[in-house]
C-alpha positions in Angstrom: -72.1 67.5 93.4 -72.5 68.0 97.2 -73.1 71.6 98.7 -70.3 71.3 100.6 -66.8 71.7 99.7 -64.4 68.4 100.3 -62.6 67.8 103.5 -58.9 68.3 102.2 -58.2 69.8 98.9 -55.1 70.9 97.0 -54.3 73.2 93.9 -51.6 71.0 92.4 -52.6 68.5 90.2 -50.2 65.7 91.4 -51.6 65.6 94.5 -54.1 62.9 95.6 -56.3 65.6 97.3 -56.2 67.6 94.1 -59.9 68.0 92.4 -60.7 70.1 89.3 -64.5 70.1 89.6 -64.4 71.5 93.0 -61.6 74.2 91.9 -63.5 74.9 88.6 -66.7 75.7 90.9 -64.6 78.2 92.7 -63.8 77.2 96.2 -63.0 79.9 99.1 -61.1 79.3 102.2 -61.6 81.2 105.7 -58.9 80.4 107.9 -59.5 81.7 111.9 -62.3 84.0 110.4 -59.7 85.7 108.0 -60.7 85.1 104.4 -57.5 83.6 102.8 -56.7 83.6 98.6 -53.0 82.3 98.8 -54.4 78.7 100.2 -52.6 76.1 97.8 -54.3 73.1 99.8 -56.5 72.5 103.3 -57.5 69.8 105.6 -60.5 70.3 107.5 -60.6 67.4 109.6 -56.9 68.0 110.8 -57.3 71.7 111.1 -54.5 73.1 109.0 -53.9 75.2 105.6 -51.0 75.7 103.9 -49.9 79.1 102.1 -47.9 80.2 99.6 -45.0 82.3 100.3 -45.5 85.3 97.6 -44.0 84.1 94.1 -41.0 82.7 95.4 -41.0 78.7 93.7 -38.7 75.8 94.8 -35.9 74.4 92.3 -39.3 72.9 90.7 -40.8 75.1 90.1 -43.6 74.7 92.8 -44.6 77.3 95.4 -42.6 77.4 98.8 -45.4 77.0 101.4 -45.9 77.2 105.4 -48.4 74.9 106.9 -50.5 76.9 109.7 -52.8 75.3 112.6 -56.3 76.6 113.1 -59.6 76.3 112.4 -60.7 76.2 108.6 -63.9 76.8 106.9 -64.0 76.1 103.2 -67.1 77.1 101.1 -68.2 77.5 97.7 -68.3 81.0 96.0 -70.1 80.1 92.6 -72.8 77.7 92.8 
C-alpha cells in the first residue's frame, strides 16, 4: 500500500469510494488547516468534505451530512 492516502474516500460501506484497508490503517483528514474527526467521506481532487451533523441519522439510519468547499489534506496516522 501507497504512502499516501486515496483521493476520495468514504466511511459507508455501500459507497464505491468506501475502502477498509485504508480506514483500518487509520486515515486523518485536515480540512482548511483545521484537523477534522466527524469527516464521513472526502474528495481531494474536487476540494470538498462532507460532515456529519452530530448523531442525528436520516429515516435510514445513515448520518445527516453537509458537504463543505475547501482545501483538504488527508494523511495517514498509523503506519
Amino acid at each position: 500500500m501507497s504512502d499516501t492516502p486515496p483521493d476520495r474516500l468514504s466511511v459507508d460501506p455501500s459507497s464505491p469510494y468506501h475502502d477498509a484497508e485504508a480506514l483500518q490503517r487509520g486515515v486523518g483528514v485536515r480540512f482548511k488547516g483545521e484537523e477534522k474527526t466527524n469527516v464521513e467521506e472526502y474528495c481531494v481532487s474536487e476540494g470538498w468534505v462532507r460532515l456529519a451533523l452530530g448523531n442525528r441519522v436520516d429515516r435510514k439510519g445513515k448520518a445527516l451530512t453537509v458537504k463543505l468547499q475547501g482545501t483538504v489534506e488527508p494523511y495517514f496516522q498509523n503506519g
